[in-house]
C-alpha positions as CSV (number, residue, x, y, z in Angstrom):
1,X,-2.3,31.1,-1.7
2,X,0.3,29.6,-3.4
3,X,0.3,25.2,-2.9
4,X,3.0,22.7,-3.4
5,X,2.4,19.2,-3.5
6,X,5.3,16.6,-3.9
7,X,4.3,13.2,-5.5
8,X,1.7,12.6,-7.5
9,X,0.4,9.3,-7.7
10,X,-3.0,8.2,-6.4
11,X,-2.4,9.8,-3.1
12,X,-1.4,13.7,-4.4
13,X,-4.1,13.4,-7.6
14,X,-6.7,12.7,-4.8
15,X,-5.9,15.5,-2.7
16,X,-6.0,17.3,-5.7
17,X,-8.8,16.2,-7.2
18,X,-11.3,17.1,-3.1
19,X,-9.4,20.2,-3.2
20,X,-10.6,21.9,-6.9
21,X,-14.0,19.7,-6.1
22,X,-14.4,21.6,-2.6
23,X,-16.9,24.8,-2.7
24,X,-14.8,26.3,-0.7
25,X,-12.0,25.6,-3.4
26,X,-10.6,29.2,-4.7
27,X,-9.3,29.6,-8.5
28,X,-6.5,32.5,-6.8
29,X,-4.8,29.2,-5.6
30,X,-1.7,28.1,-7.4
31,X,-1.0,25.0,-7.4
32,X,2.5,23.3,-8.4
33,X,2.4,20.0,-8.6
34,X,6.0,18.4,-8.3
35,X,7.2,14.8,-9.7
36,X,9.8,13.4,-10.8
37,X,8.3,10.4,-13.3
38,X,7.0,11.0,-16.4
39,X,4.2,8.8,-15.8
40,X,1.7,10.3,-13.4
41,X,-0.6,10.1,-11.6
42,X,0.1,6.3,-11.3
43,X,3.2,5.9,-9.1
44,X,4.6,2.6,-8.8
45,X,1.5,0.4,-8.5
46,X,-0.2,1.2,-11.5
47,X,2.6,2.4,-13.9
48,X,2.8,0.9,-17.5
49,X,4.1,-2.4,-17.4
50,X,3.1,-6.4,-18.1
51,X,-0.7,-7.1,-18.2
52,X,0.5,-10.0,-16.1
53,X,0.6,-7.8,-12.8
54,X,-3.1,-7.4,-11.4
55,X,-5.1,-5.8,-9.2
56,X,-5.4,-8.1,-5.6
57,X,-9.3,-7.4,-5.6
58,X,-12.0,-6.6,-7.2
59,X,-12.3,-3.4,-9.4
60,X,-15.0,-2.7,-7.3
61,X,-12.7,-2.3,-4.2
62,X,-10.3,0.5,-5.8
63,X,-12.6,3.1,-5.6
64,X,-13.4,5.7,-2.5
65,X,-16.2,6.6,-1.2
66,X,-18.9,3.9,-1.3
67,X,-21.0,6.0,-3.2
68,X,-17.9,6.1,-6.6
69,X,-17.0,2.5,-5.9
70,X,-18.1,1.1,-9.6
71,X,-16.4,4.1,-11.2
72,X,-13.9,2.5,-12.4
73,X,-15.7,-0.8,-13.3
74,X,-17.6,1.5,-15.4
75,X,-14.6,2.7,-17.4
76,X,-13.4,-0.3,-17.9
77,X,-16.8,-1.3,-19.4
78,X,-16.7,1.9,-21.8
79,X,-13.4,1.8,-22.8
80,X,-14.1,-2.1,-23.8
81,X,-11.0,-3.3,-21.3
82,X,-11.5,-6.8,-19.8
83,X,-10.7,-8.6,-16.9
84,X,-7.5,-10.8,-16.6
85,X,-8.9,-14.8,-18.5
86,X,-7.3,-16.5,-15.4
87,X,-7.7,-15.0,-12.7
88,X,-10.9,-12.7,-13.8
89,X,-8.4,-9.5,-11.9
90,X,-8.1,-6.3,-14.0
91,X,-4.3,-5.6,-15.0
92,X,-3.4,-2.8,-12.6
93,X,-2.4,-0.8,-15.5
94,X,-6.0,-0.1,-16.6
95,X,-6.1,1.7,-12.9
96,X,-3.4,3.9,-14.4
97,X,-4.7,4.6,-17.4
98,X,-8.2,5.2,-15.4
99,X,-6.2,7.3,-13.0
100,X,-4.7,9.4,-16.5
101,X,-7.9,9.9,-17.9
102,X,-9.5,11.4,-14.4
103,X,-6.8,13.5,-13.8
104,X,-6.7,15.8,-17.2
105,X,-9.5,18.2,-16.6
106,X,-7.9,18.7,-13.1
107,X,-3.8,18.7,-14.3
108,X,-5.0,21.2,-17.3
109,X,-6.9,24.0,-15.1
110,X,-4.5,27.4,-16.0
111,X,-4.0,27.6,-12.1
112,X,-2.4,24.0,-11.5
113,X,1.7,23.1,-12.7
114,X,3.3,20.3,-13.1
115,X,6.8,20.3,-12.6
116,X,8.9,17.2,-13.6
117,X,11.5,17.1,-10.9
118,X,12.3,15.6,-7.7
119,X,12.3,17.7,-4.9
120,X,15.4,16.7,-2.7
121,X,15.2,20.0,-0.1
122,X,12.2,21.4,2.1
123,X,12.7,23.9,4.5
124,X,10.5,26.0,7.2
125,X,10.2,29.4,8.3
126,X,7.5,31.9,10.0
127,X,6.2,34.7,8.4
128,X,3.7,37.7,10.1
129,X,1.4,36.0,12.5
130,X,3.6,33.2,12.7
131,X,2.6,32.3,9.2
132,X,4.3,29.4,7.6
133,X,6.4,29.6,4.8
134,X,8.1,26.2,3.1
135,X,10.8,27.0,1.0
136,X,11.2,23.8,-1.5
137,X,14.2,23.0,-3.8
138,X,14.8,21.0,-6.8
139,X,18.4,20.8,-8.6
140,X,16.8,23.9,-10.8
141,X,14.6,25.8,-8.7
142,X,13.4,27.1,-5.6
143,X,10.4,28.3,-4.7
144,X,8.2,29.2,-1.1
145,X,4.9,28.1,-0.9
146,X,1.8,28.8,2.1
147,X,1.0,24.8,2.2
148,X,2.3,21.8,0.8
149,X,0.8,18.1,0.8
150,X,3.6,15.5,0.7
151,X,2.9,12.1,-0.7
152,X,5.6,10.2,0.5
153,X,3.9,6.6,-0.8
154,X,6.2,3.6,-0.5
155,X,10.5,4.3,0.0
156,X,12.1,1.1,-1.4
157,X,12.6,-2.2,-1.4
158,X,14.6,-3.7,1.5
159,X,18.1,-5.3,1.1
160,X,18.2,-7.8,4.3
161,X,21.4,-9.8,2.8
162,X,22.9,-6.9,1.3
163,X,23.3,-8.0,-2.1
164,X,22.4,-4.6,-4.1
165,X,25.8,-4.1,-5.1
166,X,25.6,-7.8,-7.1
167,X,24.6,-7.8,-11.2
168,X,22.2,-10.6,-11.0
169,X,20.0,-9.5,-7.8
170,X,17.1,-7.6,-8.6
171,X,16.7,-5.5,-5.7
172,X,13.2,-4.3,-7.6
173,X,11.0,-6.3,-9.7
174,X,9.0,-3.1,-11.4
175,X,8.6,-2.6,-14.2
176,X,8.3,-6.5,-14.5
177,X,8.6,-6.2,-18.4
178,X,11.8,-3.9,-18.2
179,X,13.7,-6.1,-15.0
180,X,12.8,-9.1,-15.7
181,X,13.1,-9.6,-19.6
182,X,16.4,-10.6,-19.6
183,X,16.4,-13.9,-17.6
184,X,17.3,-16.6,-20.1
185,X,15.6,-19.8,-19.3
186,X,18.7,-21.6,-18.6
187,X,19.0,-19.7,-15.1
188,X,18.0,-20.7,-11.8
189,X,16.3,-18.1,-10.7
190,X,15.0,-17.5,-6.3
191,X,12.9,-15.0,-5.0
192,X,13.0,-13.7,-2.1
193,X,9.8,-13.4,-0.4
194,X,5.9,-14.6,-1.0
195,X,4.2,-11.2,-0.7
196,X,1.8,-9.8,-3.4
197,X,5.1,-8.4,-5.5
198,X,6.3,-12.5,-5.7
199,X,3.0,-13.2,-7.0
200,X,3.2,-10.9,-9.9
201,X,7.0,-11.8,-10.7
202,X,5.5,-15.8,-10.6
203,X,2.8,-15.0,-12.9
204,X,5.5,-13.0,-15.5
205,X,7.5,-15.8,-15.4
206,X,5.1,-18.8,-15.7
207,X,3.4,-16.3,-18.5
208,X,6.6,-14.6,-20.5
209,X,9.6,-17.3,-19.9
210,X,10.0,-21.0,-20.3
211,X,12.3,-21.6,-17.4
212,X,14.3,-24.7,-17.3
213,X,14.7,-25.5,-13.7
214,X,11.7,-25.1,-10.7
215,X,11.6,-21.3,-9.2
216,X,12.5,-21.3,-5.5
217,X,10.6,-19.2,-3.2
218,X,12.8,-18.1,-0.3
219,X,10.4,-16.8,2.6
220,X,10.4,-17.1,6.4
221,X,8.1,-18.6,8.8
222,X,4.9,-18.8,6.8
223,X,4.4,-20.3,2.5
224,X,2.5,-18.4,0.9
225,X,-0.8,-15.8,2.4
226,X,-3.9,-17.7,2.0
227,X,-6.2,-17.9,-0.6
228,X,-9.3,-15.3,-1.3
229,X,-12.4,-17.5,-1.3
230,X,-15.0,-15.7,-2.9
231,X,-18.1,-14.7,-0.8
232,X,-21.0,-16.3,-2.2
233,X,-24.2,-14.9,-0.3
234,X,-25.6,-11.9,-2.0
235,X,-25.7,-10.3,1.6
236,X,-24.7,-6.5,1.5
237,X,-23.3,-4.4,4.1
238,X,-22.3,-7.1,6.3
239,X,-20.5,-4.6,8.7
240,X,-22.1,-2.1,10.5
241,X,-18.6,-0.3,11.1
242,X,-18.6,2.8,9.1
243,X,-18.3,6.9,9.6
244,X,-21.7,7.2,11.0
245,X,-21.0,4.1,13.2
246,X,-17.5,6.1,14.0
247,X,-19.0,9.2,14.4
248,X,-22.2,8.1,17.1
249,X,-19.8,6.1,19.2
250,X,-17.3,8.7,19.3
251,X,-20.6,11.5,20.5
252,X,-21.6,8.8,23.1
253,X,-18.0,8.3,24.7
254,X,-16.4,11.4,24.7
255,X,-15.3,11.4,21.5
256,X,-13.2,8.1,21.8
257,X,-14.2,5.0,20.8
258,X,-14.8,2.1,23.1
259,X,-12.9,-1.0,22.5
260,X,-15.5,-3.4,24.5
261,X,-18.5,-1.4,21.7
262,X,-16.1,-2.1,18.7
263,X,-15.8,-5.9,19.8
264,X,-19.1,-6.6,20.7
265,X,-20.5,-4.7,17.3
266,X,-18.3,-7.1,15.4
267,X,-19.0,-10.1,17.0
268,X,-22.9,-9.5,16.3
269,X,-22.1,-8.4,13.1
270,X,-20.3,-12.3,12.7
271,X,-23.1,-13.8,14.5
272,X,-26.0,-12.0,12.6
273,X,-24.3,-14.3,9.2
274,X,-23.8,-17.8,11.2
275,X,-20.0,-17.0,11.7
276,X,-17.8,-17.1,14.2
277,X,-14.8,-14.1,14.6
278,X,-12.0,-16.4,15.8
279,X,-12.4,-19.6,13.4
280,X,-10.9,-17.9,10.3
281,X,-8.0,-17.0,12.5
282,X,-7.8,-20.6,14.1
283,X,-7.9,-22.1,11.4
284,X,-5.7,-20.3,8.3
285,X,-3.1,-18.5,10.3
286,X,-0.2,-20.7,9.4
287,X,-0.4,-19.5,5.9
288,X,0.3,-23.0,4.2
289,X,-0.3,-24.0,0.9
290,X,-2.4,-27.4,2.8
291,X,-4.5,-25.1,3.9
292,X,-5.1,-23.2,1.1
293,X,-5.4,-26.5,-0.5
294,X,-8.1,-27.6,1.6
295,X,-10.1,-24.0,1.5
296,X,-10.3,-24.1,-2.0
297,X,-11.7,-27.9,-1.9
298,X,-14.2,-26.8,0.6
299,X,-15.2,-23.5,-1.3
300,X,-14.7,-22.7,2.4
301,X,-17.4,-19.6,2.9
302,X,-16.8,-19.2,6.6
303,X,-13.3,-17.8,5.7
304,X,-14.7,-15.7,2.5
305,X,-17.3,-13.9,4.7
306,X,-14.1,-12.8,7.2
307,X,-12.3,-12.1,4.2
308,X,-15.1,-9.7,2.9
309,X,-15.8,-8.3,6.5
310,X,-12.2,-7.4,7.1
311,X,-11.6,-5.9,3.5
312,X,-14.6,-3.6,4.5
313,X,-12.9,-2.9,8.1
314,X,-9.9,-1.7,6.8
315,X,-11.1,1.5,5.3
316,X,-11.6,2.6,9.0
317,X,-9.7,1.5,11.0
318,X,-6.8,3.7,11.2
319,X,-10.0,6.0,12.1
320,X,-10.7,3.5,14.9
321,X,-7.1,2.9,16.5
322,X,-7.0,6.7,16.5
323,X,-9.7,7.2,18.8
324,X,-9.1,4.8,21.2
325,X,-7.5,5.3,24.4
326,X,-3.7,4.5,25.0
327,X,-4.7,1.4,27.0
328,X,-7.9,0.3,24.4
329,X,-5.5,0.5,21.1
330,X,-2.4,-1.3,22.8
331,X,-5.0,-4.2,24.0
332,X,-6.4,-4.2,20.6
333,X,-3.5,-4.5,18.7
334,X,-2.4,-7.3,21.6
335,X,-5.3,-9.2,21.3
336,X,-7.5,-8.5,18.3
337,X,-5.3,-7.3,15.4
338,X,-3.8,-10.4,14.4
339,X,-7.3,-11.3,13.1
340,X,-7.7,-8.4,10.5
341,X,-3.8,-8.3,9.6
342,X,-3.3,-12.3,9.1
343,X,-5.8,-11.5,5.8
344,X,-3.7,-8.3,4.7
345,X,-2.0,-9.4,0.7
346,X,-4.7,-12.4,0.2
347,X,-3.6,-14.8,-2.9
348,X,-5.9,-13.9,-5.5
349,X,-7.8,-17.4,-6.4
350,X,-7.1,-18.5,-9.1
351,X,-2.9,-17.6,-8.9
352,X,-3.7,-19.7,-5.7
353,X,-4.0,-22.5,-8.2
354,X,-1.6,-22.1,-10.1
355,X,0.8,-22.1,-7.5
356,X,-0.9,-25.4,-6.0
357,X,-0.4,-26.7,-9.5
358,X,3.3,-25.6,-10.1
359,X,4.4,-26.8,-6.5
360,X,2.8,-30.1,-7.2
361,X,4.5,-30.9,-10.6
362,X,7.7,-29.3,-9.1
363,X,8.0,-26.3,-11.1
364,X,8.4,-24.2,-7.7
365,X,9.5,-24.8,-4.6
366,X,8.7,-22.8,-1.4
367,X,12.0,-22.9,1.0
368,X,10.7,-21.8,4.7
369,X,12.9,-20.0,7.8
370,X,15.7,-18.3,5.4
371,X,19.0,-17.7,6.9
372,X,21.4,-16.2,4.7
373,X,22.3,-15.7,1.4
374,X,26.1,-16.3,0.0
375,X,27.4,-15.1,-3.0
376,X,30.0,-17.2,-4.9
377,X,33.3,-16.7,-6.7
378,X,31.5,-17.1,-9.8
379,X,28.1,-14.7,-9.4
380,X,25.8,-17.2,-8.4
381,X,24.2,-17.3,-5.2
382,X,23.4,-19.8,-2.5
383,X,20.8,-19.4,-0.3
384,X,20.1,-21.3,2.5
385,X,16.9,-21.9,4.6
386,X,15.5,-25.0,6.0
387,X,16.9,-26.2,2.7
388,X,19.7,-25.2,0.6
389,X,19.3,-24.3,-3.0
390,X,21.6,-22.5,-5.9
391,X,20.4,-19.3,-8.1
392,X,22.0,-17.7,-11.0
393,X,19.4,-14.7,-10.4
394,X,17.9,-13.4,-7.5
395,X,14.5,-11.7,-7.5
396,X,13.8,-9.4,-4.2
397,X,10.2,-9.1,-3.1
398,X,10.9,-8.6,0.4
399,X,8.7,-5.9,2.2
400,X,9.2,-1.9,1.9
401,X,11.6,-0.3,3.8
402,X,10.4,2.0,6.2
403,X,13.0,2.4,8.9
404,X,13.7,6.0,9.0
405,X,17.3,6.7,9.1
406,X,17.6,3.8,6.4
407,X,15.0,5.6,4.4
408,X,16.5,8.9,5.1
409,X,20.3,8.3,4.0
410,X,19.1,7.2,0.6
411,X,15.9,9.6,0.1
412,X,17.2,13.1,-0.5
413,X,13.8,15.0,1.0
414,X,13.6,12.3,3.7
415,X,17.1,13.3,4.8
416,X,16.6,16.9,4.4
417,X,13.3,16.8,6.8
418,X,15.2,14.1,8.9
419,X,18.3,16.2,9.2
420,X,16.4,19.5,10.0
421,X,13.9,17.6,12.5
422,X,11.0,18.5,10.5
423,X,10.1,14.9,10.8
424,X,10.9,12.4,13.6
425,X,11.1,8.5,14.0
426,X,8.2,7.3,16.0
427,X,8.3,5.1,19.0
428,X,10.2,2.5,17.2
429,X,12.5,4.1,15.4
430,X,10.1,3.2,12.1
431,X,7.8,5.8,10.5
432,X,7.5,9.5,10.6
433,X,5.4,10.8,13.5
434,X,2.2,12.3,12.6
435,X,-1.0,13.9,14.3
436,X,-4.6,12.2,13.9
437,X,-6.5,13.1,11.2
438,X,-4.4,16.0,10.3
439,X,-1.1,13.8,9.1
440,X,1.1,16.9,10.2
441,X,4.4,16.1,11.3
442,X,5.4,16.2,15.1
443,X,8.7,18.0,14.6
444,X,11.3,18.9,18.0
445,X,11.8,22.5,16.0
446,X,8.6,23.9,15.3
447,X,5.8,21.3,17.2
448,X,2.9,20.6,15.1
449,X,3.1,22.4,11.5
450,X,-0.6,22.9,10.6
451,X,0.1,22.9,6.7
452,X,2.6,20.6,5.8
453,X,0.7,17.4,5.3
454,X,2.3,13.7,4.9
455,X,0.4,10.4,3.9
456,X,1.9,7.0,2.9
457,X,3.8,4.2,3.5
458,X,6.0,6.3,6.2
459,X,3.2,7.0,8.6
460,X,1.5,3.5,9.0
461,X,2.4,3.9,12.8
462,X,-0.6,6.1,12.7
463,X,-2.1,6.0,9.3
464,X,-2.7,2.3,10.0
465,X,-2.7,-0.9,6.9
466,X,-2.7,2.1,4.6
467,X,-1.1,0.2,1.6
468,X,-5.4,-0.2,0.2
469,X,-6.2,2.1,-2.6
470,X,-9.4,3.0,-0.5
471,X,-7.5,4.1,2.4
472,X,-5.1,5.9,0.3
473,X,-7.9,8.1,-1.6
474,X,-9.9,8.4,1.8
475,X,-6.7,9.9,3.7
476,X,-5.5,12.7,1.1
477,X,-9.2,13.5,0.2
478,X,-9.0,14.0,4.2
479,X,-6.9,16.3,4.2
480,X,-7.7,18.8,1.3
481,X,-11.1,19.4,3.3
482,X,-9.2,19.5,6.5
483,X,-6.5,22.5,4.8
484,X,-9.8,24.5,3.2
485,X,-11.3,24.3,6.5
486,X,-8.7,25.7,8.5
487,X,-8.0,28.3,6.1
């Protein structure tokens, strides 16, 4: 049984990882491992880089299942690493290194191969007993393989003003030490955005330069995401959403879950603590920096209890959404989800702070409703919002890219599955189509192939808020027991 799988960051090194830790796990496996940075198993997120780019949560919140979740807390404490002195975050390159240290007894087994190349072709055919066979290609070598487990992760950085062709836009921020190290501190520099990427490019530059002028933040509707307020109470388990939760109300309803059951288990859950489910929401929405003002002031607990509930929510429910009827999910996602997904890329506290701090002595500004960005005869850019401002660089931190044809014409595997309809847009044109739990593509050539699995950034149509280190490791680890099982 020969196995390919393409990417190896946290996603593949966890389907790795349940697959050689399976009983069912066979050493007459091969397993090539294909990617094409020499860094692994980090990706992106965790790569080596500036200690000034944290973790969002907790080091106890990077770790799946439950039962592993102070593993790397642990590591930290006997390899003698500390948390960030501001913001009490650990530097998301202690994941990596975390991630580097699990992965050797796993990379090194006789049976397992990493090859450092990118695969740009993939290609399906059937076999005896309509067995199938993927025949993958790098710029060296080809090789067929029984399965293969495709971590597709995040594409890139959007371009909404099209300015990529431009020497002073920086379509991508990472690695913040290599991109960013050359902005003298006589420019005017904007950014484009106020997601978690913006927060780490504010704290490099607040940490590494001495700028001259104020930062502008370019962003739309909505400042900054609101604060994390600590939870306080010592209360555990404050959900009772989990698998066994998931699994009894899918045996009592026909193996769907009821969207009146999941409401009225999290309401009690809310009203068990003293809280109410919608005052978060009514209150914090707007996403201003007043109001994350004011719930830092208050110490406001109300909104760290929803904060802490939802961060526990998330791990399931792309489970959830999955098993609901048609008509359950589309009222959910109508009525309900703006209450978990207002909380998704919380400011961390203490950068909360800092930027309350920075805005008031007018080292930043935050410039609301963006409209377009100009570029003039002499490089620099003007960008104009609700206010105008000038910029001699341009930072982007806009969101990931994940329209499929846009994705497809600058990915070289994407295009090769897009052009071959192995893969297919979902209902909006965003996202590759997928089965639930599986993650098999829906392709118009062959239907549902049973061993080609895809996670990531490309199937959050189905795979829902899966940009959580949790989810990630929950889904791949998924789907290594699903492929043993099926064998």
């Amino acid at each position: 049984m020969k196995i390919a799988i393409i990417g190896f960051g946290l996603s593949g090194f966890s389907f790795l990882k349940t697959l050689i830790d399976n009983t069912k796990y066979s050493e007459n496996f091969e397993i090539d491992i294909y990617e094409k940075r020499d860094e692994y198993p980090v990706g992106i997120p965790y790569e080596d880089d500036s200690s000034d780019k944290l973790l969002n949560v907790d080091a106890d919140e990077m770790v799946y299942p439950e039962s592993d979740k102070d593993d790397f807390k642990n590591w930290m404490d006997k390899k003698g690493k500390s948390l960030d002195d501001r913001e009490k975050m650990a530097p998301r390159i202690y994941f990596g290194q975390y991630l580097k240290d699990k992965s050797k007894p796993y990379i090194n087994r006789k049976e397992v191969n990493v090859i450092n190349e990118e695969v740009i072709d993939l290609d399906v055919s059937f076999g005896k007993n309509k067995k199938e066979i993927y025949r993958l290609k790098t710029k060296n070598l080809e090789e067929t393989y029984d399965a293969v487990f495709m971590g597709a992760g995040a594409s890139f950085y959007q371009d909404p003003y099209n300015l990529s062709s431009y020497k002073n836009f920086i379509r991508n921020p990472y690695p913040l030490r290599d991109k960013l190290k050359d902005i003298r501190n006589d420019q005017r520099v904007a950014i484009i955005g106020t997601s978690a990427s913006s927060t780490d490019v504010f704290r490099y530059l607040k940490q590494s330069k001495n700028l001259d002028n104020k930062i502008n933040f370019f962003t739309g509707k909505d400042e900054y995401k609101i604060v994390d307020i600590p939870y306080l109470s010592d209360s555990q388990n404050i959900s009772s959403i989990d698998s066994d939760w998931i699994k009894k109300e899918r045996e009592s309803n026909n193996s769907f879950i009821s969207l009146e059951n999941l409401i009225k288990t999290i309401k009690n859950d809310f009203k068990r603590q003293g809280q109410s489910l919608e005052y978060a929401y009514d209150r914090y929405s707007d996403h201003t920096l007043k109001l994350s003002r004011e719930a830092i002031n208050e110490n406001d607990q109300s909104l760290a209890f929803t904060q802490d509930y939802f961060m526990d929510f998330v791990v399931y429910v792309a489970d959830i959404l999955n098993y609901m009827t048609k008509s359950d999910k589309e009222i959910f996602i109508e009525k309900y989800y703006d209450y978990l997904n207002f909380l998704s890329g919380k400011t961390p506290h203490q950068t909360m702070k800092w930027i309350l701090d920075s805005y008031n002595n007018g080292s930043i500004d935050i410039i609301l409703n963006t409209k377009k960005v100009e570029v003039n005869d002499n490089g620099t850019f003007t960008l104009t919002g609700d206010r105008i401002a000038e910029a001699d660089v341009i930072i982007n931190c806009t969101g990931i890219e994940k329209d499929l044809k846009k994705v497809a014409d600058k990915l070289p595997l994407i295009k090769s599955l897009y052009d071959k309809n192995i893969i297919i847009a979902d209902e909006d044109g965003k996202d590759i189509s997928v089965t639930w739990p599986e993650c098999n593509p829906i392709s118009k050539r062959f239907g549902r192939l049973k061993n080609l699995f895809i996670t990531g950034m490309l199937i959050d149509k189905t795979d829902i808020d899966n940009n959580d280190a949790r989810r990630i490791q929950k889904t791949a680890s998924r789907l290594a027991e699903i492929f043993l099982e099926n064998l």
